[in-house]
N, C-alpha and C positions, 0 to 999 in steps of 0.2 A: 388651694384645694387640700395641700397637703397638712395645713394648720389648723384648720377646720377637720378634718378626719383624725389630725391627733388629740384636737379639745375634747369631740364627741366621744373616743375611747376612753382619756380620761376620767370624762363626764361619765361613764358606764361605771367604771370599776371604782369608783366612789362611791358611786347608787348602791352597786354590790356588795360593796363595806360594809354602808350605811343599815342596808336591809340587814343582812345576818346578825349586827351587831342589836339592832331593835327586834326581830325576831326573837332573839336570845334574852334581850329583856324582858317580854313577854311569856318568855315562856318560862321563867324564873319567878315570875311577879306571879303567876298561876300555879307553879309547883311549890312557890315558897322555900326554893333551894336558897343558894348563898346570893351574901349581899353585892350588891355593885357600887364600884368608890365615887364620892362628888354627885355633881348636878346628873348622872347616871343612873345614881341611887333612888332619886327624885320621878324619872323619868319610870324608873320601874314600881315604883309605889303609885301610880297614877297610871296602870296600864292601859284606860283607855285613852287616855292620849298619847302612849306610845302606838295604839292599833291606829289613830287618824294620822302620827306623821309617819309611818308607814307606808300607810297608804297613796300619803305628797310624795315620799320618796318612788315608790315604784312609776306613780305616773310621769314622774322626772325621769328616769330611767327610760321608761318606753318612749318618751319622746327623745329622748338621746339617739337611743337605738336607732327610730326613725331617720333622724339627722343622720346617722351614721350609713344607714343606707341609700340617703341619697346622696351621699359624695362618692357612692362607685361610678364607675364611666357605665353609658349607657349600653345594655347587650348589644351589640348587633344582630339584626335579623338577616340566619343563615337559608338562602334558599336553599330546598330538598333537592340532593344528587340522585337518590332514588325514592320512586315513588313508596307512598306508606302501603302500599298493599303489596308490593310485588318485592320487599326486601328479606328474601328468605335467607339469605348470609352466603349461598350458594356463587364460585367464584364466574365471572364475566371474562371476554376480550371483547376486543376493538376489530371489527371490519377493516384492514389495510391495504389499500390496491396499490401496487408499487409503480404503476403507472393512472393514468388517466383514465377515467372510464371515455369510450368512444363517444364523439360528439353525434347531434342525432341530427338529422333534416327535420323535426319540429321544429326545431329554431328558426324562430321568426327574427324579422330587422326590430332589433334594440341598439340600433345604432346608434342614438344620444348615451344610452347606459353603457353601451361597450366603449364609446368613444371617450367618456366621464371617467371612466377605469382607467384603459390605458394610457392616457392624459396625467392621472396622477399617479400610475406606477412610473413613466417615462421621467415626470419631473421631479418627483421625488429618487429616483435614482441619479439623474444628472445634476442635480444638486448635492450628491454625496452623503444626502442623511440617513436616518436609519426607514425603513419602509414602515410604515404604519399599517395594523392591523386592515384589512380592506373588510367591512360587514354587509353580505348581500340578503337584505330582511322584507318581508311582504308576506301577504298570506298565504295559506294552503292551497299548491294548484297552480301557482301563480309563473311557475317555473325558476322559482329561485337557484336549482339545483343545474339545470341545464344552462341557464347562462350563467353560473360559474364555471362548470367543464367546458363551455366554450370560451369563455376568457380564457381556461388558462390554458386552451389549445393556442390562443392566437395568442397568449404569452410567455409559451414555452422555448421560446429561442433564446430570451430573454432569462431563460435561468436553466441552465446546462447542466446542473447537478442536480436534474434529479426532479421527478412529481410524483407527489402522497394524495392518496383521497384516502380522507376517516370518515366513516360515518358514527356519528356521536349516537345517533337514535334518541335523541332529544325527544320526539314528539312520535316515535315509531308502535303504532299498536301492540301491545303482547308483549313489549320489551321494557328493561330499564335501561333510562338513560345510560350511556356507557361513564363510568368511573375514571377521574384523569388517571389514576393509576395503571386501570387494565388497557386505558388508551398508550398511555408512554410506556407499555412493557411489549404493545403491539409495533410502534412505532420503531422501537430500537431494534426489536427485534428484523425488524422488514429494513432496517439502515443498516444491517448486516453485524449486528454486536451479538455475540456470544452469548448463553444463558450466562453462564458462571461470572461475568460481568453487567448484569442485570441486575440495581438493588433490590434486595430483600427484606421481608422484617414484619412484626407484628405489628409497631406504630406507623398505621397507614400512613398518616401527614407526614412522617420521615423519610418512609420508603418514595413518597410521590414526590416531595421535595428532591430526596437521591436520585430519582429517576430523570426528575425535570432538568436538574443540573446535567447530568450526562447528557441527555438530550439537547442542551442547550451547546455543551461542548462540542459534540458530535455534527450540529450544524454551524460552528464556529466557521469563515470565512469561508463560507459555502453558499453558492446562489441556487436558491432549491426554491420549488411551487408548493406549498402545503395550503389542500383546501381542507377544512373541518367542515364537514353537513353535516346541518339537521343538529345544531347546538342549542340547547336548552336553557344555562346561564351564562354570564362571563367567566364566574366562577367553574365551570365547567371546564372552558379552553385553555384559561388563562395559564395553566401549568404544562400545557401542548407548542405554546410559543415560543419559535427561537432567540435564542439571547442577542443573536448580531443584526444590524438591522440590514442584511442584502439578501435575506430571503423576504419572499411574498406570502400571505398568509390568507386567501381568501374563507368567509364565514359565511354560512348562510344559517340563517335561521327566520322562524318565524313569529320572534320578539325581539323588541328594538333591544338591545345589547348595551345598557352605557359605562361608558370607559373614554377618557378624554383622549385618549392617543387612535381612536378610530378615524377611519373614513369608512361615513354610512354610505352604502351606496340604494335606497330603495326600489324597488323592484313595483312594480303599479300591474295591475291589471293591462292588457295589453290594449290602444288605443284600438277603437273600431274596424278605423282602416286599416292596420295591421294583423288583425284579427278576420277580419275576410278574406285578406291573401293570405294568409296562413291555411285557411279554411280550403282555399279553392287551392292551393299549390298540393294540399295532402287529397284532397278528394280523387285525385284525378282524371275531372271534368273540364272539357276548355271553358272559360271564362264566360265566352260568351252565351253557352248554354246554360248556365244559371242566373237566375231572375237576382239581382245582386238586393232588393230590399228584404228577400226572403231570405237571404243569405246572413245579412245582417241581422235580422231577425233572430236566426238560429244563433249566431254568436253573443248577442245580449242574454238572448234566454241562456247562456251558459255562464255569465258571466265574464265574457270575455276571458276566460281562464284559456293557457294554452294549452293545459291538459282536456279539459272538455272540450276545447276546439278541436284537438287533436282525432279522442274518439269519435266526436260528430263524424267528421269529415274520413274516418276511415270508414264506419256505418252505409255512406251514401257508396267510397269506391269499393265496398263490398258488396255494392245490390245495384247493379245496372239499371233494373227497372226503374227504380227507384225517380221521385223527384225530388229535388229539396223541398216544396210544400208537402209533400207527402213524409219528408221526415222531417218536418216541423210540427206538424199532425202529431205524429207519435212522439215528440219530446213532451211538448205539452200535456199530452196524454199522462207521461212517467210524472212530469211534475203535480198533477192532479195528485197521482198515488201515493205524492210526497208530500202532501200539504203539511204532514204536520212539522215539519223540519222547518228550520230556520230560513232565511232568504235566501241567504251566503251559502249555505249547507246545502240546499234544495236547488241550485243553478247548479252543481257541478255531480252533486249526485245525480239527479235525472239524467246526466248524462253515461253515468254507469250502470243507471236502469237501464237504458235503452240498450247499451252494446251488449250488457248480460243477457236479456230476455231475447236479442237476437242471436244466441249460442245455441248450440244441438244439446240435447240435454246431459248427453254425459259432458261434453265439454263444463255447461254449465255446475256439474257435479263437481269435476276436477278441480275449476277455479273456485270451489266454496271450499275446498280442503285444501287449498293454498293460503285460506285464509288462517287456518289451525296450524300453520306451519310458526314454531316459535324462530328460527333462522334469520339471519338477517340476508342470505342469498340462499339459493338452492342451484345443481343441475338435473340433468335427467333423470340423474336412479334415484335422488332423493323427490324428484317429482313421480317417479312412477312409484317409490312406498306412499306417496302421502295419499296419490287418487289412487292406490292399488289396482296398478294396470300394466302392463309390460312398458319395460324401458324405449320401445319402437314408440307405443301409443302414445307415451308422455310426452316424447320429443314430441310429435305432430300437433298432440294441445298447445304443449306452451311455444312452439312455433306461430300455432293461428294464435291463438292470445298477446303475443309480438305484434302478429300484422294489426291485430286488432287494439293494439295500443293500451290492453290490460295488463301487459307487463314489459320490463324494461331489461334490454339483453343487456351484460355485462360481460370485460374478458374471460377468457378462460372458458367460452358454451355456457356462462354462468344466468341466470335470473333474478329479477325483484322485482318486487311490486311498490309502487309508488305508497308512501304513506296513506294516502287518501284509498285509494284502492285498495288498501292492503282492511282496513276499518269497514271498508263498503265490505269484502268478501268474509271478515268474521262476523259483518251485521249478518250475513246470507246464511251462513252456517248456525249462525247462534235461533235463527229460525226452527232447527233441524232440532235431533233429539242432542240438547247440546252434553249433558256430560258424557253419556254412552258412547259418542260421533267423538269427541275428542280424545277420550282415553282410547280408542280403536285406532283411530289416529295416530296417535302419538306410540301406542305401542307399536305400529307398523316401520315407522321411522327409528324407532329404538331399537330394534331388530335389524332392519339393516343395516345400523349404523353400527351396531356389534359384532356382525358379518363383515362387513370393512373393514373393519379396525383390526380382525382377528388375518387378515388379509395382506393388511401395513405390517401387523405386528411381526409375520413372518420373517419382515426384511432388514426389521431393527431388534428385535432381541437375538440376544449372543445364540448360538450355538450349544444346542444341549440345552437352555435355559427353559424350564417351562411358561409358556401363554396363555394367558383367561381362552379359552377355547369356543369355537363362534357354535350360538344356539343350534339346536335341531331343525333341519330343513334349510339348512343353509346353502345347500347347493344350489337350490332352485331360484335361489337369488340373484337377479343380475347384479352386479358390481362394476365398477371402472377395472381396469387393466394396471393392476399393479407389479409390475415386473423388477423391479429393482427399487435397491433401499433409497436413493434420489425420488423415483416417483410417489415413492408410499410418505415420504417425509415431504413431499409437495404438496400429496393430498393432504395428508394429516393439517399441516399448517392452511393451507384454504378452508379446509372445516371443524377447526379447532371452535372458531366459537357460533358457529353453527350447535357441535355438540353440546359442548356447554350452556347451550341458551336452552335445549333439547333436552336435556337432562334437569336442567333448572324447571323446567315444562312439568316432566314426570314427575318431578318431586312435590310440587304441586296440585300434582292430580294422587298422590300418594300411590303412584309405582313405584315403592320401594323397592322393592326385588332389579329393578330394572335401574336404575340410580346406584345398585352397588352393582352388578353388572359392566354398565360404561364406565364407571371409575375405575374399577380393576384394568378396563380393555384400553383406557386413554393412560394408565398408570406408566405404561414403558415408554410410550412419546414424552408423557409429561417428566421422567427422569432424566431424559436426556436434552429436552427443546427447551423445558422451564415454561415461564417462570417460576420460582419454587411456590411463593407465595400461591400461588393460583394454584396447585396440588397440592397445595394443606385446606386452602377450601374444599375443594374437590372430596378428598381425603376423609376430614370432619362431619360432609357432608354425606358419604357412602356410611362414616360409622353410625352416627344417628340412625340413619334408615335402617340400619342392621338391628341397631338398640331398640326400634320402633317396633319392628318385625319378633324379635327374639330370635334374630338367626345370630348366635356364635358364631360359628365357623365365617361366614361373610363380615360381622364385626372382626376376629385376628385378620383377618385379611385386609383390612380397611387400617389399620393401628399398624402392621408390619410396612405397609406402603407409607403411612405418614410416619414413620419412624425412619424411615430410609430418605426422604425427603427434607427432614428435621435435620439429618447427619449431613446432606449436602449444604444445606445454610448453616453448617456448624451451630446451630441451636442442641447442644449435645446431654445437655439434662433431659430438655424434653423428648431427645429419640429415644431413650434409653427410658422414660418413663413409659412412650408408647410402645416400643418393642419387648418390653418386660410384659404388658397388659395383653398385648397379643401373644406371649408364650404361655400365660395362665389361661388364653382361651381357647387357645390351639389343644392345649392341653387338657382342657376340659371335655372338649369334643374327641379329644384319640385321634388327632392331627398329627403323626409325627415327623410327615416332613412337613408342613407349616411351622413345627416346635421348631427343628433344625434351619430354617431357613430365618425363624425369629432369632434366633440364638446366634449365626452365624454374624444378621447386621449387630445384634449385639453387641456381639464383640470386635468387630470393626468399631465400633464408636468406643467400647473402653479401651483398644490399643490407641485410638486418638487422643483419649484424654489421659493415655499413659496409667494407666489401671491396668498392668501388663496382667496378673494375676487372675483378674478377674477373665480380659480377654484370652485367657492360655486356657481357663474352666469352661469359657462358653465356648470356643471352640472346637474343642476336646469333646466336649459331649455334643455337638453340631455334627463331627466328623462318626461319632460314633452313631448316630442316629440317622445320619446318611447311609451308613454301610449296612445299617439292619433294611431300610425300604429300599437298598438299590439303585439309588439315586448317584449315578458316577458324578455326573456336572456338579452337585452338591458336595461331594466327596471334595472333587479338585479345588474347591473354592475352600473349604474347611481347610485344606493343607496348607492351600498357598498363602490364606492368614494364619494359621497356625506359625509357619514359617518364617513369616515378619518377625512377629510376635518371640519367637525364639532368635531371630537374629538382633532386635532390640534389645533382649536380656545378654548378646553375647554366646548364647550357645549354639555356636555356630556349624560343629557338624551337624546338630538335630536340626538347624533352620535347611541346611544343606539337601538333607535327607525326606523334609516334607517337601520340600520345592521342587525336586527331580521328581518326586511322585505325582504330585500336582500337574508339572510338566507335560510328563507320561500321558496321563490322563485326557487334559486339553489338546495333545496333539491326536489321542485315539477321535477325541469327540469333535476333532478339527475345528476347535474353536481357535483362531487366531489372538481374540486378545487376551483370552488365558493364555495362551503359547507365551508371548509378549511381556507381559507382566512377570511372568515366574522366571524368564530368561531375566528381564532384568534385575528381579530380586535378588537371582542367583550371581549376578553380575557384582552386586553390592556385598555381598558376603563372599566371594573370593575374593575380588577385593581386602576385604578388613584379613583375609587372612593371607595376605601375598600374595596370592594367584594370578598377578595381574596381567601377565599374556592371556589368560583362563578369562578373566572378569570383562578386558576390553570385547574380546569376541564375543562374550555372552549379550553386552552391548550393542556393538553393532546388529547383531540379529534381534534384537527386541527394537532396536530402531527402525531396521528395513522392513518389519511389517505391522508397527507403525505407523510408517510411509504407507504403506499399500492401504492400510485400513482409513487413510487423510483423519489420524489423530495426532492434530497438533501441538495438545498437549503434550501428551507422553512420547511423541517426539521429544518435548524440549525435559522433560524426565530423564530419557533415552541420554541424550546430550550432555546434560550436565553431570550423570556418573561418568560417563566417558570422559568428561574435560578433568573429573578429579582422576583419574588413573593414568591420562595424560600426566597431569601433575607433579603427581606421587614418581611418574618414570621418568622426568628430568623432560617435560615437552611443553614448557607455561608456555608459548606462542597457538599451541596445537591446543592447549585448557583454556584458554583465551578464547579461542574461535569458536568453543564447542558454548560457553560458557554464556559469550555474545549472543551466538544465536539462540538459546534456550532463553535469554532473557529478551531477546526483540519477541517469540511467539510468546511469553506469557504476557509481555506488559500487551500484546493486541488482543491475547484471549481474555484481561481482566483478572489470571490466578494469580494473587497475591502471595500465596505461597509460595509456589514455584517461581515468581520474580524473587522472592527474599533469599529463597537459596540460589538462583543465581548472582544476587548481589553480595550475599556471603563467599562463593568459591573466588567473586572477581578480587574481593576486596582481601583474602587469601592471598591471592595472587598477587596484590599489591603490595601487601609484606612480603612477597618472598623478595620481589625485585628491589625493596628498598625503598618506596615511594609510602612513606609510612601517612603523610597527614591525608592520601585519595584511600588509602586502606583503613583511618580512622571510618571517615567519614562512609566509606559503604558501608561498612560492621554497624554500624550507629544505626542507618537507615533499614538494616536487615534485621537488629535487633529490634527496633522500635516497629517496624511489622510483625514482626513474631510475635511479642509481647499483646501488639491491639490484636492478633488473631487466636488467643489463647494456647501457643504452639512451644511447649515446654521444652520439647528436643531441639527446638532450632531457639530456644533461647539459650540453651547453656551451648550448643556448638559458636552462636554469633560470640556471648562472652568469653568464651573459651582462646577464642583467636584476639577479640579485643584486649584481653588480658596480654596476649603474647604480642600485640603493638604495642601498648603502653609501657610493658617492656623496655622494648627496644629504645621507646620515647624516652627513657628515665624516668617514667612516671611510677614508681614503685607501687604507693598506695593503691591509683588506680586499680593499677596490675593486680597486687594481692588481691581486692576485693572481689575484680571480676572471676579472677579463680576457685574467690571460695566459695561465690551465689555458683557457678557453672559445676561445681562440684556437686554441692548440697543436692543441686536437681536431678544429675548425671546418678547419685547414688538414688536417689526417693526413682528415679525411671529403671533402675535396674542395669545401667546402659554400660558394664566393667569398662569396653573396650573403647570408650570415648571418655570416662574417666582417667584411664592409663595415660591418656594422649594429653588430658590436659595438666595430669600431674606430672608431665614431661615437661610441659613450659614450664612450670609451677618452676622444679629443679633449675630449670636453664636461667630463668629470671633470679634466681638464689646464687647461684654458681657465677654468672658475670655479675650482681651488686656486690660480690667481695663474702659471700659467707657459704662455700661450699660444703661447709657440714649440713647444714639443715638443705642444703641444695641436693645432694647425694642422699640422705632422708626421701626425700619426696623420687627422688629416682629410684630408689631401690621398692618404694610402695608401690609406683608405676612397674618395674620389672615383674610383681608379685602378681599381679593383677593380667601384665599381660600372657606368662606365660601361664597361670593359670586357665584363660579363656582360648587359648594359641593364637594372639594378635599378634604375628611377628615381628611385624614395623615398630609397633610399641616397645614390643623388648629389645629390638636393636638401637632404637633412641634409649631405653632405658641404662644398658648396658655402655653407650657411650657415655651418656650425661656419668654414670660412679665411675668409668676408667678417668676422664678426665677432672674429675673434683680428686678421683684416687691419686690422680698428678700433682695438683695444688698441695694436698693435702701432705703425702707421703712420697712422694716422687714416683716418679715414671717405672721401678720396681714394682708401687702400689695397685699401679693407675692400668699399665699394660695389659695382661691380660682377660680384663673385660672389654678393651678398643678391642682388644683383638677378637673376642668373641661377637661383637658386635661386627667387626669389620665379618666376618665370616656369614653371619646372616643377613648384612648390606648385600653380599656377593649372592649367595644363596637367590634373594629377591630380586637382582637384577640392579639396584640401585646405585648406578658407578657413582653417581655424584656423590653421595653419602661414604663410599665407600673409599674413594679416591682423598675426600676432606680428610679421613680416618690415616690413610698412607700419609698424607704427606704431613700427617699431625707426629706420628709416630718417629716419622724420620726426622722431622725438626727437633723432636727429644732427647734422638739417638746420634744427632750431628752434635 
């Protein structure tokens, strides 16, 4: 294949020659320009037989070509993830039930099929191989769904870690099939992973592969139930599957699925006989009082389906009078009205004629606007916005619509309607005035669900922070009872893609206004729950509508939220392109605290990317622009990055000086984790300035509430400044523990960062004790994080210290090198006082290879630097490193009194180990 597609290129670029070369003789032999040498010449004085082999050569050429395309491998043909009409780019999740849906008493005896199942789960686990996919496939109706929830009731002993139901929405009216993606971000997230540990990313096949592996990890030696309903391809699951083979995987769908590692298990229409005791056990008429051929009757005319058996037989025990030939009568009847429908179509719909046309007519109202509901579940309030009826009445419909077997209870007080049902009830509605009836709709449910949301938002935005605020007449709204931030983060994740499916709705019926509305109100959940990727759809999808609209103000608003979502994926180009775009349109409108709040994440992202200057300009004028509208909580937040930002450059009473302000502020607005934050910011810069009984208190109090707030992360933040201050006072056992534990919470939260500076302090640690090749090897792995996370300050601290191993190791070269990349950076970030520190090793590594003039050089640059910034510690290392090169060099007259000065600022700080080395240095001179 591969000899044949290299002849055919060849063969091309010959043709290619050939042609230009005869082109040009014709066009010469026309112009009568200059001559051509040899049989060339010949060729061009007889131009029209240069025009015929021309002409051989092109069709030589195009037949190459041909040849050359057919030695590509053949395309494959990609089935469609989402259907071609309903892909509006708009982001999706996954229906997750973290347990089972209830098993139902429609369940009829499929005891060959149940018995087929557990047969080959039993022997394929006692054989010890891996479990094969199990596929339950058959038509619509047919109950593929419920006897899988009863299998894996009756298989749930049998896997103690744990039962998933996803519903894919394969074949769900009004929806798009679900995306493996938004499936596996549902999934983890319900297996209890962390947002910040959830992949992210534009290249969706990378993110879904990242997400599949985790997922694949996460149920690694794990015996767990996962059903997938309502699946559409293999392609669809196939990245939902656990990697180990001792979970159970059951599938249902309503196309045969092929894949060789399946067990098909088919699903059939239910045999006659079973279909009559099914019929007569839900009626609840004894047996003997129905005439059993009428009975039968009624069950053919449904098709033996057990969803149509089902409604039949609740129809008869909801009308006592009733006799079975009298509701054979009327099925018949509905199928007359259905003749045009298919066979298949027309056996199980007439069965939803008949139970619809015996409903009261508002009921029948209610269950036509359940059919406009895009959701893949609903409960009460969102049933009573969709029939716009108080939250009492809706309960009572979709109660009788339960008994009546129109819709299916789920945990939680929740509902759904069967696929088929769900298609019957938009047929009912699509009857009605359909665009008017569903944009009324839809806006009813988008109002409540903006009400809500403004509800949750209460209990998860900070304190002082402002929230998209719930429309006019919002009182009158009933809502659920959201009393604390657990319940509002409960709701929110049960109707996460309800919304989203809702909003996906609106945007198709072009309620713009209402699309940038739920994006702003879902924007605080979506910051904090993730996944990120799913609120840059979201995001993208609010600005368009804005751009559609001509509303500015709601486009800065839509570009400031996907700028701050952009800065949590560290995608840092693109925040800063969208948060610049929202301060030119904040600013267009006379926004100026939208400008300050654009300018604020601003500069958070250029302090990330170490653009201190730039973050010191947006800030600055963030904090100024806060103070003109009065905005304090804007205020505090300006200061306390302000703040960083000045302790990054070293100037460390001004970071001092904004961060107590800051402080101030967040404890008047009793926000805790501003409190939190600025304690330990403040912790970090007394620190660098000796403070360190100052800097560990400021510590433990940013950690204890912290704790109270159950954030784990900044717990292990908390932690790991206090293990360096440990450290630094002569406590590596106590830097150790603090150190440990901040790296067991980040490696379970997923923060790579926060694991890499804990594996930097550990691997510190391990130089100091001596254990140089476990403190190579951390430095290595904290560097080589840093570096794939784009994290400039934690690359020059990892080589900074790498340098001061290699050191030690005798590896000279090394050593130098790593000090002078660790330099270059430390000056391009502004960073003096972590310069000062590495140009103390720099010295120390000079001064023991034997050459303490240029060793005491680099010491005395360090002294300049530190007492310029007032880094203490810096200048008392400084100050050691030239008395002792001043000893080698000039004797102990030389050398003296800068130990001595040094020794005075060791004491000054507290640092007897440093100080006590100093004494007993001085007196070995002096002995």
């Amino acid at each position: 294949m591969r000899l044949r597609r290299g002849i055919a290129i060849a063969g091309v670029a010959g043709a290619v020659a050939v042609t230009t070369m005869l082109i040009g003789l014709v066009t010469n032999a026309v112009s009568d320009q200059s001559r051509w040498p040899g049989w060339l010449g010949w060729l061009q004085e007889h131009a029209w037989f240069s025009f015929i082999l021309l002409g051989v050569v092109m069709v030589v050429g195009t037949a190459l070509l041909a040849t050359l395309s057919e030695t590509r491998a053949p395309v494959p043909v990609v089935e469609p993830m989402v259907r071609p009409d309903e892909g509006t780019g708009l982001p999706g999740a996954a229906l997750v039930l973290r347990s089972l849906p209830r098993d139902t008493a429609a369940f009829t005896d499929r005891a060959a099929e149940l018995e087929s199942l557990v047969r080959s789960v039993r022997d394929w686990q006692e054989s010890g191989e891996a479990l094969p996919v199990h596929v339950v496939d058959g038509m619509p109706g047919v109950g593929k769904t419920t006897f899988a929830v009863h299998a894996g009731h009756v298989l749930s002993e049998r896997f103690p870690d744990g039962q998933l139901f996803v519903n894919l929405n394969g074949y769900t009216p009004g929806q798009s099939p679900v995306q493996p993606t938004e499936a596996l971000a549902s999934l983890l997230a319900a297996a209890g992973v962390p947002t910040q540990q959830i992949p992210v990313g534009e290249d969706v096949g990378a993110v879904t592969e990242a997400r599949a592996a985790m997922w694949r990890g996460r149920l690694a030696d794990k015996r767990a139930l996962l059903i997938l309903d309502n699946a559409v391809s293999y392609r669809q699951l196939e990245p939902l599957l656990p990697g180990g083979g001792s979970c159970l995987v059951l599938v249902t769908s309503r196309k045969r699925l092929a894949a060789n590692e399946e067990v098909v298990l088919p699903v059939e229409a239910l045999p006659p006989d079973h279909a009559i005791d099914l019929f007569i056990r839900l009626s609840g008429r004894p047996a003997d009082s129905l005439d059993r051929a009428v009975v039968e009757a009624l069950v053919r005319m449904c098709g033996y389906l057990p969803l149509g058996v089902s409604l039949l037989a609740a129809r008869l025990r909801h009308h006592p009078s009733w006799t079975a030939e009298s509701l054979r009568e009327r099925l018949a009847a509905a199928r007359d009205r259905l003749v045009e429908l298919r066979a298949g179509e027309r056996a199980v719909t007439a069965t939803f004629d008949l139970s619809y046309r015996d409903l009261p007519h508002e009921r029948q109202r209610f269950f036509q606007s359940l059919g406009r509901y895009p959701g893949a579940d609903l409960d009460v309030y969102v049933g009573a916005a969709l029939g716009s009826v108080p939250v009492a009445e809706a309960r009572r419909h979709l109660d009788a619509l339960y008994d009546d077997h129109l819709v299916d209870e789920q945990p939680g007080g929740r509902y759904q309607l069967h696929d088929l049902l769900r298609d019957y009830a938009r047929g009912l509605a699509a009857e009605e005035r359909v665009s008017m009836d569903d944009a009324q709709t839809i806006t009813r449910v988008c109002t409540y669900y903006l009400i809500a949301l403004a509800d949750a938002n209460r209990h998860i935005v900070r304190a002082g922070a402002a929230a998209p605020p719930p429309p006019d007449g919002g009182a009158e709204v009933e809502r659920p009872p959201m009393e604390s931030r657990a319940a509002a983060l409960e709701w929110l994740e049960s109707e996460r893609p309800n919304i989203l499916a809702t909003i996906r709705r609106a945007n198709g019926l072009d309620l713009h206004g209402l699309v940038i509305r739920l994006a702003a109100a879902m924007a605080p959940f979506l910051r904090q729950a993730g996944p990120w990727d799913q609120a840059v759809g979201l995001h993208r999808s609010a600005a368009e509508a804005a751009r559609r609209t001509g509303d500015r103000q709601a486009l800065a608003g839509a570009l400031a939220e996907l700028g701050v979502v952009r800065r949590f994926m560290a995608a840092y180009p693109e925040a800063v392109e969208a948060l610049n775009q929202a301060v030119t349109e904040y600013e267009a409108v006379g926004d100026r605290q939208g400008t300050a709040d654009a300018l604020n994440q601003a500069g958070i992202v250029w302090y990330l990317t170490a653009d201190t200057e730039a973050s010191a300009r947006a800030q600055t004028r963030a904090l100024a622009l806060y103070r003109e509208v009065g905005d304090r909580f804007g205020q505090a937040n300006a200061l306390a990055d302000l703040g960083m930002v000045r302790r990054q450059t070293s100037q460390f009473n001004a970071s001092v000086e904004a961060q107590t302000e800051a402080l101030s502020i967040y404890r008047e607005l009793r926000d805790q984790y501003g409190e939190a934050n600025s304690l330990r910011d403040l912790g970090v810069v007394h620190c660098l300035m000796g403070e360190y009984e100052l800097a560990a208190r400021r510590h433990r109090e940013a950690f204890s509430i912290y704790r109270e707030l159950d954030d784990r992360d900044h717990q292990a933040y908390a932690l790991n400044e206090l293990g360096l201050v440990r450290r630094l006072t002569g406590d590596p056992d106590g830097a150790r523990e603090a150190h440990s534990q901040a790296l067991d919470h980040y490696t379970e939260l997923g923060d790579r960062f926060g694991r890499a500076n804990s594996i930097r302090h550990l691997g510190v640690l391990a130089r100091v004790s001596g254990s140089l090749a476990e403190a190579a090897a951390l430095l290595e792995e904290a560097l080589s994080t840093y570096r794939d996370l784009g994290s400039r300050g934690g690359e020059a601290a990892a080589l900074g210290e790498l340098g001061a191993v290699r050191g030690l190791a005798r590896e000279r070269d090394g050593a130098v090198e790593a000090f002078q990349r660790s330099v270059e950076i430390l000056r391009d970030l502004g960073d003096r006082c972590g310069e000062a520190e590495i140009l103390n090793h720099w010295g120390t590594l000079l001064r023991t290879g034997g050459d303490p003039a240029a060793g005491q050089g680099r010491f005395e640059q360090a002294l300049s630097l530190a007492r310029d910034i007032g880094c203490p510690r810096e200048e008392a290392r400084a100050l050691d490193g030239i008395g002792r090169c001043g000893v080698e060099l000039d004797g102990p007259a030389r050398g003296e009194p800068s130990l001595r000065d040094a020794l005075a600022v060791y004491r000054r700080l507290g640092l007897r180990a440093e100080a006590d080395e100093i004494e007993d240095f001085l007196a070995s001179r002096a002995g």
